[in-house]
N, CA, C and O atoms as CSV, one atom per row, in Angstrom:
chain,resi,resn,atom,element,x,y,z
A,1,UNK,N,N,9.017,-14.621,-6.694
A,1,UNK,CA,C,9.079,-14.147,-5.335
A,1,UNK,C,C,8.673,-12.674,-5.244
A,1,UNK,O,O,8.232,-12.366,-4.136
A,2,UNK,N,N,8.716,-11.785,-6.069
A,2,UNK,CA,C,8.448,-10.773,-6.092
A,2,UNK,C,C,6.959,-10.637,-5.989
A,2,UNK,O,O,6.490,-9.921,-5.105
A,3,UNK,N,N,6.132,-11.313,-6.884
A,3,UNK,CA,C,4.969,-10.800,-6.740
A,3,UNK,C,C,4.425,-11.498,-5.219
A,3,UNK,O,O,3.244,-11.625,-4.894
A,4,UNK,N,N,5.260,-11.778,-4.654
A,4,UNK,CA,C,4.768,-12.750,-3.349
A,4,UNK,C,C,4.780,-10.860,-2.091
A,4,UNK,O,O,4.019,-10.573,-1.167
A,5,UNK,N,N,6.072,-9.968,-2.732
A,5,UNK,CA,C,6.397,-9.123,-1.721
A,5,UNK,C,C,4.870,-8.295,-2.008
A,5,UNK,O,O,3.961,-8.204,-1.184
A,6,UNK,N,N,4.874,-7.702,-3.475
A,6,UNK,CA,C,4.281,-6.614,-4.243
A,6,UNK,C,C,3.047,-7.221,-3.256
A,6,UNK,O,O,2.472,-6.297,-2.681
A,7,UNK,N,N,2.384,-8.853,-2.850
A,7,UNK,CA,C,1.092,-9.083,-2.632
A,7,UNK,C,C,0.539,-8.532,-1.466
A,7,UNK,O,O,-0.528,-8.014,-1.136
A,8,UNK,N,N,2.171,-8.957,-0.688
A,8,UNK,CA,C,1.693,-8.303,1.181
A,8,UNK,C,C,2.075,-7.292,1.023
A,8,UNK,O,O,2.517,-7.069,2.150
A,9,UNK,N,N,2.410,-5.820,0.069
A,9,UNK,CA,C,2.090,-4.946,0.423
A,9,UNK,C,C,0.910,-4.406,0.254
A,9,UNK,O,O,0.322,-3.617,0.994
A,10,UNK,N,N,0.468,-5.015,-1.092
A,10,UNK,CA,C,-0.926,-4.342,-1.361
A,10,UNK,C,C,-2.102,-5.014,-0.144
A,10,UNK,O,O,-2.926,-4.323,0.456
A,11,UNK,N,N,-1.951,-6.273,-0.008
A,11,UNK,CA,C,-2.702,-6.702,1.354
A,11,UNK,C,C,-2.853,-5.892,2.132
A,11,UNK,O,O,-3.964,-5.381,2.267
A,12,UNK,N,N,-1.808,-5.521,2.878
A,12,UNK,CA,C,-1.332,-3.965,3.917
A,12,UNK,C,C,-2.137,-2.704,4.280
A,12,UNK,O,O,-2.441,-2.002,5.244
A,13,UNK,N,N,-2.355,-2.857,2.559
A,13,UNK,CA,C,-2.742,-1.760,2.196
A,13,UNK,C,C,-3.950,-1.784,1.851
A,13,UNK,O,O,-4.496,-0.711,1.593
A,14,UNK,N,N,-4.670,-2.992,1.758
A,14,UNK,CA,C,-5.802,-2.760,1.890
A,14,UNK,C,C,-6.917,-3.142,3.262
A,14,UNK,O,O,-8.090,-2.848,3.492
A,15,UNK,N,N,-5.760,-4.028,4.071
A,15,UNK,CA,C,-6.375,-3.738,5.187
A,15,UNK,C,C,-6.562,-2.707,6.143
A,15,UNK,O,O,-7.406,-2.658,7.038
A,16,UNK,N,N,-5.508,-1.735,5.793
A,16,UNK,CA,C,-5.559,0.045,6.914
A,16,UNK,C,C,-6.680,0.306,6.097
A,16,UNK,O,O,-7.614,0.888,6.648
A,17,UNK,N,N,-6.819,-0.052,4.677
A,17,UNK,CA,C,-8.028,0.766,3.990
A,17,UNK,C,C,-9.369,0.579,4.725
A,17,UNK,O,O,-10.103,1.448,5.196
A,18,UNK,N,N,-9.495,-0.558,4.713
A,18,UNK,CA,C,-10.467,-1.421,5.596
A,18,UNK,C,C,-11.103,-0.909,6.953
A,18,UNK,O,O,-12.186,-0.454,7.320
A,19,UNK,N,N,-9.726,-1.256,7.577
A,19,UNK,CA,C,-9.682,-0.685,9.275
A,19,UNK,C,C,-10.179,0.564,9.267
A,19,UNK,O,O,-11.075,0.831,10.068
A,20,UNK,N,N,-9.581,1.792,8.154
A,20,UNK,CA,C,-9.908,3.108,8.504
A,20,UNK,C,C,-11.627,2.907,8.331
A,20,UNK,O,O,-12.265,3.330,9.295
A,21,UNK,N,N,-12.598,2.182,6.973
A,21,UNK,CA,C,-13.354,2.541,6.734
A,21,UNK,C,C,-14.556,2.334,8.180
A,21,UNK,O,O,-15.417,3.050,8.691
A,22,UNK,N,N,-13.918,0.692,8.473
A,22,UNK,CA,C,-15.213,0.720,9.766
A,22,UNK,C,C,-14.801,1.494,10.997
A,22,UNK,O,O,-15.565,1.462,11.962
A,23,UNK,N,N,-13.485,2.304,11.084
A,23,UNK,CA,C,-13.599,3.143,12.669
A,23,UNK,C,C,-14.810,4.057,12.622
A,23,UNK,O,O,-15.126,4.668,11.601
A,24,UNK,N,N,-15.697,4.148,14.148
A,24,UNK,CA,C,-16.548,4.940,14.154
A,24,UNK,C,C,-16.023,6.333,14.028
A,24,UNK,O,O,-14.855,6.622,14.292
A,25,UNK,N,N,-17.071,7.331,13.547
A,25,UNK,CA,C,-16.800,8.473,13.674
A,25,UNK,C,C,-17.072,9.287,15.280
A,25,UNK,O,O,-17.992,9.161,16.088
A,26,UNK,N,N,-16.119,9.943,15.291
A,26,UNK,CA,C,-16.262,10.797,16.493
A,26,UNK,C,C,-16.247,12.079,16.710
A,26,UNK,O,O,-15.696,12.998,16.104
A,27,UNK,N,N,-17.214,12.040,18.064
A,27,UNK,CA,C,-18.193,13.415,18.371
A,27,UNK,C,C,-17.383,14.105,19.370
A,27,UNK,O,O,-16.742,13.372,20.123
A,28,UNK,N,N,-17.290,15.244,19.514
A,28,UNK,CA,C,-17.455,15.857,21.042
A,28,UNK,C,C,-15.819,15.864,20.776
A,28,UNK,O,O,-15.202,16.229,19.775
A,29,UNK,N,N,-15.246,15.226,22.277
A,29,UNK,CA,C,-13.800,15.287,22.717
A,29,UNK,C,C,-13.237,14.044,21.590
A,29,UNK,O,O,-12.581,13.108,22.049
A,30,UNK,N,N,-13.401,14.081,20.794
A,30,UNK,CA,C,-12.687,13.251,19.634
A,30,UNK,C,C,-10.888,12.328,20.124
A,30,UNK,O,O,-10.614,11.129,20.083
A,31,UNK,N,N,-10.160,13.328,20.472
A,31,UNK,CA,C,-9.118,12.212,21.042
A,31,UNK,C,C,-9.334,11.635,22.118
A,31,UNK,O,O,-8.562,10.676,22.080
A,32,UNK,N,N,-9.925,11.591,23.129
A,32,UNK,CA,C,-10.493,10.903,24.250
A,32,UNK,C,C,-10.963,9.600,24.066
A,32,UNK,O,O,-10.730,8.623,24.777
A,33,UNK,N,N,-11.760,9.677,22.877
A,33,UNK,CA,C,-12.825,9.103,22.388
A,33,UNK,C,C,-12.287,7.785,21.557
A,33,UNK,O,O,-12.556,6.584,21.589
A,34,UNK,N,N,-11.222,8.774,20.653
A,34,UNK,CA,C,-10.352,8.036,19.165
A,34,UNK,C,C,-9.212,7.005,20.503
A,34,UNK,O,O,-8.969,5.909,19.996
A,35,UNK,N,N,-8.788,7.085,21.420
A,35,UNK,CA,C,-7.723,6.363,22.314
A,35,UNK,C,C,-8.409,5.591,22.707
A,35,UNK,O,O,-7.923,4.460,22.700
A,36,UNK,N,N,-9.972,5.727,23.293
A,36,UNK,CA,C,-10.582,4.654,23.900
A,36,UNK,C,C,-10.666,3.418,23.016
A,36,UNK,O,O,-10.035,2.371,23.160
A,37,UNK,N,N,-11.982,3.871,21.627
A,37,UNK,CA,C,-12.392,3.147,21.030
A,37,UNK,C,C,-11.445,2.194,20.426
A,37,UNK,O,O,-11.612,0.975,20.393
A,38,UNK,N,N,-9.991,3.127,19.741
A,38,UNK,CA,C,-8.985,2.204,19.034
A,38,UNK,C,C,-8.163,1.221,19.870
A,38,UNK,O,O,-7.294,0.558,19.303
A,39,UNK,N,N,-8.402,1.071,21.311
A,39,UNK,CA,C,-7.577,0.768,21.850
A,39,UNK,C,C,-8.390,-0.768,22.555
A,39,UNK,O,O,-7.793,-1.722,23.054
A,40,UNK,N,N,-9.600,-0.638,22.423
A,40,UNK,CA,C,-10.649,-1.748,21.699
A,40,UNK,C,C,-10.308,-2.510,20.917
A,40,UNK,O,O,-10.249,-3.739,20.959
A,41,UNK,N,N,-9.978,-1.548,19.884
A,41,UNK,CA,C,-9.926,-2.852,18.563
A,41,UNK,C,C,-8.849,-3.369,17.940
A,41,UNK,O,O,-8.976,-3.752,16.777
A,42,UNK,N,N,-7.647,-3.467,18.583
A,42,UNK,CA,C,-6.343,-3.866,18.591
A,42,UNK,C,C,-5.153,-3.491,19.125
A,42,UNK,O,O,-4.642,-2.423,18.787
A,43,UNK,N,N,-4.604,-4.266,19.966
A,43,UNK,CA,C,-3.416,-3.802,20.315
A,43,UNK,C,C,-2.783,-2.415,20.294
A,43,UNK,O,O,-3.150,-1.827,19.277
A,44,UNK,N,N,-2.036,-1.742,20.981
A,44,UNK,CA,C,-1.730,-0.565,20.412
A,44,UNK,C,C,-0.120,-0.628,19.417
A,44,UNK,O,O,0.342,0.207,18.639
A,45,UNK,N,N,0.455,-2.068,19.882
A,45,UNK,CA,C,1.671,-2.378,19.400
A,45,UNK,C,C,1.502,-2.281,17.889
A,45,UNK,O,O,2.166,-1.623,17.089
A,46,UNK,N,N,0.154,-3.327,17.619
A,46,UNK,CA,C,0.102,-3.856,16.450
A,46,UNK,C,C,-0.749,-2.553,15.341
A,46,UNK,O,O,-1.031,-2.717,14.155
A,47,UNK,N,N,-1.033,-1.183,16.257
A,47,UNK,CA,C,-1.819,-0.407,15.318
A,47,UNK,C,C,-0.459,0.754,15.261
A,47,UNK,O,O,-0.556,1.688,14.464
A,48,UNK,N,N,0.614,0.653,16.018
A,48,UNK,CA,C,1.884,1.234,15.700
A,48,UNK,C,C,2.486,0.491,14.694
A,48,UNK,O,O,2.526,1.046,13.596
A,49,UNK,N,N,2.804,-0.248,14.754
A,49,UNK,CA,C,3.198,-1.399,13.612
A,49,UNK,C,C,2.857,-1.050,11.989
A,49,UNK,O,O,3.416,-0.542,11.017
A,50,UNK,N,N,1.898,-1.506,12.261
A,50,UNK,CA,C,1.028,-0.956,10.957
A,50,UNK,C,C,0.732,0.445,10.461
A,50,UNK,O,O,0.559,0.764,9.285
A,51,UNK,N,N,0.700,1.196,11.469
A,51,UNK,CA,C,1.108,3.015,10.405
A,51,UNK,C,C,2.423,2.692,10.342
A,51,UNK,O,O,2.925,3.132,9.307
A,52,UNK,N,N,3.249,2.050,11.093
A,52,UNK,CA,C,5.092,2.779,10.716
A,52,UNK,C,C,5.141,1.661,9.241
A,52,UNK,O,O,6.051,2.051,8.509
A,53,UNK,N,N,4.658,0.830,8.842
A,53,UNK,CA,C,4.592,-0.064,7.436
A,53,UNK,C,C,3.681,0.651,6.711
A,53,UNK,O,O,3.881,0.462,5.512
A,54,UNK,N,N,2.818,1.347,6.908
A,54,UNK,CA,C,2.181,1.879,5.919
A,54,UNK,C,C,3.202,3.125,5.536
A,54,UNK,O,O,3.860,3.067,4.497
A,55,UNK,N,N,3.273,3.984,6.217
A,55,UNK,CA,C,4.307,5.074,5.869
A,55,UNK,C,C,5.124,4.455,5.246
A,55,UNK,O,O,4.840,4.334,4.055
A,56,UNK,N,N,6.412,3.820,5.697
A,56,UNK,CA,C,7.085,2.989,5.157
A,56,UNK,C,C,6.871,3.306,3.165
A,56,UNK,O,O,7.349,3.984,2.256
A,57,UNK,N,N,5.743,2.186,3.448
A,57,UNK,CA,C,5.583,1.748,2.318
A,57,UNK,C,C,4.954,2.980,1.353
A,57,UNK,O,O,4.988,2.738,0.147
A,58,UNK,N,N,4.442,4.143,1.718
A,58,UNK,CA,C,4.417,5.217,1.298
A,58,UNK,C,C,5.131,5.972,0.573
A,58,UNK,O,O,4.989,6.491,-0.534
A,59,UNK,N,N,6.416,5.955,1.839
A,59,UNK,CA,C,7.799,6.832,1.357
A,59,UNK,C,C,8.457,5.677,0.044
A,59,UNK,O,O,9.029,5.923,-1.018
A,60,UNK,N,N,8.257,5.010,0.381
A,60,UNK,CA,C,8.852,4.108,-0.827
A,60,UNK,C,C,7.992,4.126,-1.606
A,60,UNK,O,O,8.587,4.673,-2.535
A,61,UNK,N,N,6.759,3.896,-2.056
A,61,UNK,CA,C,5.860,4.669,-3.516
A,61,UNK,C,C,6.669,5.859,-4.375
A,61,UNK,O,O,6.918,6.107,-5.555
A,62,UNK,N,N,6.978,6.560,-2.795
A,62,UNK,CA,C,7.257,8.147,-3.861
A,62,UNK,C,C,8.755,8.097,-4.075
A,62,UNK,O,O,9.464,9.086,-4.257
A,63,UNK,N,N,9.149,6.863,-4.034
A,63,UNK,CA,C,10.350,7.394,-4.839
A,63,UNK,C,C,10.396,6.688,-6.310
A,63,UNK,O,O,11.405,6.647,-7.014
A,64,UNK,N,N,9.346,6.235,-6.589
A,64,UNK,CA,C,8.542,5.936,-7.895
A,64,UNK,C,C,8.458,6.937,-8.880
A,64,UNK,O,O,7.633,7.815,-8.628
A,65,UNK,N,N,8.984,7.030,-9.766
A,65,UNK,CA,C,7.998,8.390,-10.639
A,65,UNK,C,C,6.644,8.340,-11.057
A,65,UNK,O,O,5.953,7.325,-11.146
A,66,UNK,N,N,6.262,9.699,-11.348
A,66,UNK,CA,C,5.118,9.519,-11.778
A,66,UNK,C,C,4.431,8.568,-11.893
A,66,UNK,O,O,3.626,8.069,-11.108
A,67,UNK,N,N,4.952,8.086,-13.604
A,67,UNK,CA,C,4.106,6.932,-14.283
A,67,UNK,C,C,4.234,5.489,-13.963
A,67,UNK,O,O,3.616,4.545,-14.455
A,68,UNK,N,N,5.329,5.494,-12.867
A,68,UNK,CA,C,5.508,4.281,-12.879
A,68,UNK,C,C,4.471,4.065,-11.246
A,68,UNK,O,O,4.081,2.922,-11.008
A,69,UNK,N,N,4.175,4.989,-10.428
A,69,UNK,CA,C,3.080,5.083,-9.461
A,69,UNK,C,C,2.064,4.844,-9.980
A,69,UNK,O,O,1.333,4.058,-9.378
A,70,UNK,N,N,1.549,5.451,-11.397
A,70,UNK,CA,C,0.229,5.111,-11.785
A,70,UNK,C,C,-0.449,3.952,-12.354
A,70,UNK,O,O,-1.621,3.615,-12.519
A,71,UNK,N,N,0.907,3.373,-12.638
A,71,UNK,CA,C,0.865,1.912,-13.368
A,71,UNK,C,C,0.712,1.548,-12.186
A,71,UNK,O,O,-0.496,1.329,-12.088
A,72,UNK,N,N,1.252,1.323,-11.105
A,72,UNK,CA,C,1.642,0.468,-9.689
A,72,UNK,C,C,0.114,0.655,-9.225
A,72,UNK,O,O,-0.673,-0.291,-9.267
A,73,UNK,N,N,-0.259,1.950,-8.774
A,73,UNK,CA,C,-1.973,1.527,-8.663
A,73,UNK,C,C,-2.952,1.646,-9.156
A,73,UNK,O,O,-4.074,1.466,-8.683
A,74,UNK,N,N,-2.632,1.978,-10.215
A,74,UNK,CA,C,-4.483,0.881,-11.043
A,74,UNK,C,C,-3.965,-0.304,-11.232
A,74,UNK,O,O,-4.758,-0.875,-11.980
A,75,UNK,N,N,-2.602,-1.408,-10.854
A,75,UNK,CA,C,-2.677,-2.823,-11.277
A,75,UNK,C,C,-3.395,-3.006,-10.198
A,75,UNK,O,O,-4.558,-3.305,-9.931
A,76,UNK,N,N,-2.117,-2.676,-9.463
A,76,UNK,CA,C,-2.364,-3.608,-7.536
A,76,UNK,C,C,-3.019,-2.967,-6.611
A,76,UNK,O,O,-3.128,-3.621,-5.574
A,77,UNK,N,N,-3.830,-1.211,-6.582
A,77,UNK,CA,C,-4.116,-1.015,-5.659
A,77,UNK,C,C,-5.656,-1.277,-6.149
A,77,UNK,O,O,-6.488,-1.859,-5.453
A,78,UNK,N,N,-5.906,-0.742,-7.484
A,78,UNK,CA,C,-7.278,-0.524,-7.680
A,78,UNK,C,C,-7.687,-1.719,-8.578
A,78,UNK,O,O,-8.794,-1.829,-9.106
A,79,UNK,N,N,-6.822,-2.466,-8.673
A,79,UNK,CA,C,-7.214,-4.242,-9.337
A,79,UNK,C,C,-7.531,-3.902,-10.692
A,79,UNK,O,O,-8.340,-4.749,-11.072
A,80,UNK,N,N,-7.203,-2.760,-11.970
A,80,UNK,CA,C,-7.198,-2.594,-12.997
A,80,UNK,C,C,-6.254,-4.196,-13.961
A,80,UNK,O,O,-5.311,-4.733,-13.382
A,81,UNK,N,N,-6.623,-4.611,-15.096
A,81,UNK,CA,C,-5.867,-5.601,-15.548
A,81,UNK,C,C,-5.071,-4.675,-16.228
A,81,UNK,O,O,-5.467,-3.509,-16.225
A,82,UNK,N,N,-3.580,-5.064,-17.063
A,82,UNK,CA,C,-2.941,-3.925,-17.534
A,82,UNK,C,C,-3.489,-3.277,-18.929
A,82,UNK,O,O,-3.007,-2.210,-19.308
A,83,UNK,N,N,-4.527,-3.949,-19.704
A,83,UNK,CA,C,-4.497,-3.536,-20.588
A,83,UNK,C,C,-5.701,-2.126,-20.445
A,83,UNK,O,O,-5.685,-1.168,-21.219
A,84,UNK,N,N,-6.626,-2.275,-19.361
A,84,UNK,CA,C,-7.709,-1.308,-18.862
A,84,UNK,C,C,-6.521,-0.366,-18.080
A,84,UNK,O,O,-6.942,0.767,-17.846
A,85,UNK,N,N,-5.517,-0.540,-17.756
A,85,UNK,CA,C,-4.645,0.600,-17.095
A,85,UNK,C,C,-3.955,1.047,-18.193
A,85,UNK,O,O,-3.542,2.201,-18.074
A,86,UNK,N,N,-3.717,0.525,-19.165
A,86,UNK,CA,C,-2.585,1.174,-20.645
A,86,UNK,C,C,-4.129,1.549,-20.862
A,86,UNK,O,O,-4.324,0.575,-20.135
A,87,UNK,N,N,-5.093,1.903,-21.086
A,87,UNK,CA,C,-6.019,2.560,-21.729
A,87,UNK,C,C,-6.290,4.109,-20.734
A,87,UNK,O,O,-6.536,5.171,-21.305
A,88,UNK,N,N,-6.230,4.041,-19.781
A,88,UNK,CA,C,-6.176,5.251,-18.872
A,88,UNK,C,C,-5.342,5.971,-18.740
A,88,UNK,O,O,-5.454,7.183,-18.556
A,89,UNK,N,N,-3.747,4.951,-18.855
A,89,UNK,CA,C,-2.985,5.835,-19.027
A,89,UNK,C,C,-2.010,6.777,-19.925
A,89,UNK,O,O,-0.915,7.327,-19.816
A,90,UNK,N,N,-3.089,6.634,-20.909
A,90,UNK,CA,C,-2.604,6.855,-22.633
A,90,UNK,C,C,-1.297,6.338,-23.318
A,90,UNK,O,O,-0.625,6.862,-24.207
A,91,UNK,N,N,-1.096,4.929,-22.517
A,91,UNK,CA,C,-0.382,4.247,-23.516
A,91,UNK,C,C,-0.329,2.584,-24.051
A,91,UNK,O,O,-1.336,1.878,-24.092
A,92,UNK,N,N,0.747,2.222,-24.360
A,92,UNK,CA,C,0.493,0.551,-25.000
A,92,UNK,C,C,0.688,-0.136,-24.129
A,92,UNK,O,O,1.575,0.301,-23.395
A,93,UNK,N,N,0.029,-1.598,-23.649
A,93,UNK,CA,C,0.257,-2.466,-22.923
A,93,UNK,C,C,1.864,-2.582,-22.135
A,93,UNK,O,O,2.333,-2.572,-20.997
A,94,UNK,N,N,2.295,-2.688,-23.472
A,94,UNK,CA,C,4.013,-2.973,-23.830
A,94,UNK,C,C,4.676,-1.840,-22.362
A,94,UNK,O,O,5.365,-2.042,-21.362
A,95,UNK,N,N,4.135,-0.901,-22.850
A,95,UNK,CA,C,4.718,0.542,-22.035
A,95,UNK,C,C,4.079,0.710,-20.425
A,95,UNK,O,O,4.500,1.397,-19.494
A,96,UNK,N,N,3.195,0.026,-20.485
A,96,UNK,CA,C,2.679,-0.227,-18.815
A,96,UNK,C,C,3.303,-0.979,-18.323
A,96,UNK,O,O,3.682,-0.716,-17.182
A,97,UNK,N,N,3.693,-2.224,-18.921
A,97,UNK,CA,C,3.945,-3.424,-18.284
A,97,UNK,C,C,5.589,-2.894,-18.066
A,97,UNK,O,O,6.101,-3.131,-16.972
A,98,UNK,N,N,6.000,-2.533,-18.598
A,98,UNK,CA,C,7.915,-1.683,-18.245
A,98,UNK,C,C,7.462,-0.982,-17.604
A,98,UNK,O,O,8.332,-1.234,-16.771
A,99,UNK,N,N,6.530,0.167,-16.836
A,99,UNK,CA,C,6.436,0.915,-16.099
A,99,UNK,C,C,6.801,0.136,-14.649
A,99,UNK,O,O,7.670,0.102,-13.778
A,100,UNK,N,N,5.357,-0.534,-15.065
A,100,UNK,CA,C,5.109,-1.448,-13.268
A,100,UNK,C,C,6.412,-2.523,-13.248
A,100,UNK,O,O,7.064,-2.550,-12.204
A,101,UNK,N,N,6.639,-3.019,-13.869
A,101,UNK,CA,C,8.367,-4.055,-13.756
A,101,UNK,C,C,8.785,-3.134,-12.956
A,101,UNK,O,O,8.659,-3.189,-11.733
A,102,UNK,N,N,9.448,-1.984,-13.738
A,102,UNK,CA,C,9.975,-1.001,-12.714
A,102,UNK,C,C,9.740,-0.575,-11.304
A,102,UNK,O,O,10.575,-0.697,-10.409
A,103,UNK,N,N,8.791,-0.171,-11.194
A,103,UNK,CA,C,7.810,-0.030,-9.576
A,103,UNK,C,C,7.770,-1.242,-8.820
A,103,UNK,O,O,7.648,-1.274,-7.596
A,104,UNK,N,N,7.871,-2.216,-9.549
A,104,UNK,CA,C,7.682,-3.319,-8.907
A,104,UNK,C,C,8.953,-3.826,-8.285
A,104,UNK,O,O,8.930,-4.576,-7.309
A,105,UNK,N,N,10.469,-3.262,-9.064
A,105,UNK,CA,C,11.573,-3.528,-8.547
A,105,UNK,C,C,12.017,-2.420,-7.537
A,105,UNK,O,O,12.570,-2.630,-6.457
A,106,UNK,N,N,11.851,-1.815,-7.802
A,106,UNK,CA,C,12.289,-0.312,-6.851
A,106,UNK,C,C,11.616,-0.572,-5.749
A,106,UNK,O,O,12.397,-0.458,-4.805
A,107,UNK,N,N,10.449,-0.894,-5.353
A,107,UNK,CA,C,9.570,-1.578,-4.232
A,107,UNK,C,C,9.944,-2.549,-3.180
A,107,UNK,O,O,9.905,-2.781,-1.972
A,108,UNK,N,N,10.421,-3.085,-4.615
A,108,UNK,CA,C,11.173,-4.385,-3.646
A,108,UNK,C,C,12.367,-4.100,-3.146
A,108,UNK,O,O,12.606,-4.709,-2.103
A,109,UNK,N,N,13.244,-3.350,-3.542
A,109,UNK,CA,C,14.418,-2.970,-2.954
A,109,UNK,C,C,14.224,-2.489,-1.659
A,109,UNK,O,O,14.877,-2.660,-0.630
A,110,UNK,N,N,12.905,-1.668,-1.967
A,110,UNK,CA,C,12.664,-0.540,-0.969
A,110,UNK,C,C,12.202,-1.311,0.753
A,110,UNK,O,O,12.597,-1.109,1.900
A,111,UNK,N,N,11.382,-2.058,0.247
A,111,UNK,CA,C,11.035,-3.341,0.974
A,111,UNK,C,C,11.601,-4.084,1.803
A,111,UNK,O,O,11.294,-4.391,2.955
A,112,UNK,N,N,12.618,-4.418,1.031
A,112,UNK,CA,C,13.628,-5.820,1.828
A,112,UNK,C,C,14.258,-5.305,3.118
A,112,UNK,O,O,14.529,-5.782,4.220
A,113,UNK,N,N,14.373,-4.156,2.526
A,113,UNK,CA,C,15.010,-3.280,4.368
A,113,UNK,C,C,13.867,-3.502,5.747
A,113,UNK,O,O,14.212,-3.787,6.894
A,114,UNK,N,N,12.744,-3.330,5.365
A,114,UNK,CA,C,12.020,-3.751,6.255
A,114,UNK,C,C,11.083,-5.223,6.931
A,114,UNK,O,O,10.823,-5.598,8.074
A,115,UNK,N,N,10.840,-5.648,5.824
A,115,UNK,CA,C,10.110,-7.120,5.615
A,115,UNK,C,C,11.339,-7.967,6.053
A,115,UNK,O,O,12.519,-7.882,5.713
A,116,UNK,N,N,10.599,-8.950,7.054
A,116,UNK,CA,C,11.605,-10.386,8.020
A,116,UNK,C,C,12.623,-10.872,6.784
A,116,UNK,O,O,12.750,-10.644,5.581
A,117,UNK,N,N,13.124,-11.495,7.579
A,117,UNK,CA,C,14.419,-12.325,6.319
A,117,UNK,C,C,13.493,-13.499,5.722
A,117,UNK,O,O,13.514,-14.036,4.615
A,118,UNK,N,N,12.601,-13.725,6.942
A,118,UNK,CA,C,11.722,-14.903,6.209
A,118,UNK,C,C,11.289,-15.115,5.030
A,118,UNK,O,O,11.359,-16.020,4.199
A,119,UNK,N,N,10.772,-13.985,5.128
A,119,UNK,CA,C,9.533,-13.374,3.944
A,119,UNK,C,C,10.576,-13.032,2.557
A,119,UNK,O,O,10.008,-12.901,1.473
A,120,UNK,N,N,11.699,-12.928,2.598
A,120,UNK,CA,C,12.637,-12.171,1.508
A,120,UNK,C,C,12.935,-13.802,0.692
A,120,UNK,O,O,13.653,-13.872,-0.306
């Protein structure tokens, strides 16, 4: 069940990635512009929604340490397998894979406060 939570966050997270990349850029009166266009391309409920879960899920990264953030994204953000992430991150498989366990539980704790009962 866990890697079911860890999935829709990284999903999450890669769809704001997404969303941010195709918003047009803007000229001139830029917030005028940024209210019109975004307000085009989804709901405003559902683009509140989604920054207060991204933050969210932010503030809960950083209460990760260090290494156990860096393990967490080169698995799941940047799709590294663990043994190409224990090579970056100057250590043994063994020692990545206890990193991200870790991140991966602290996450979920962090998580359950917000994510439906459904989903838990």
């Amino acid at each position: 069940m866990q890697t079911y939570y860890i999935a829709i966050a990284k999903n999450v997270l890669r769809e704001n990635r997404r969303d941010r990349q195709k918003r047009p850029i803007l000229i001139g009166n830029a917030s005028q512009q940024s209210s019109d266009v975004l307000g085009h391309l989804w709901p405003p409920e559902q683009a509140q929604a989604d920054r207060e879960l991204a933050e969210f899920i932010e503030a809960a990264k950083s209460a990760l340490s260090a290494k156990q953030r860096e393990a967490f994204e080169l698995v799941h953000v940047r799709g590294l397998s663990a043994l190409e992430a224990a090579k970056l991150s100057d250590c043994s498989p063994h020692q990545l894979l206890g990193r991200l366990c870790c991140a991966r539980k602290t996450l979920r704790q962090k998580l359950e406060r917000v994510l439906p009962q459904d989903l838990l």
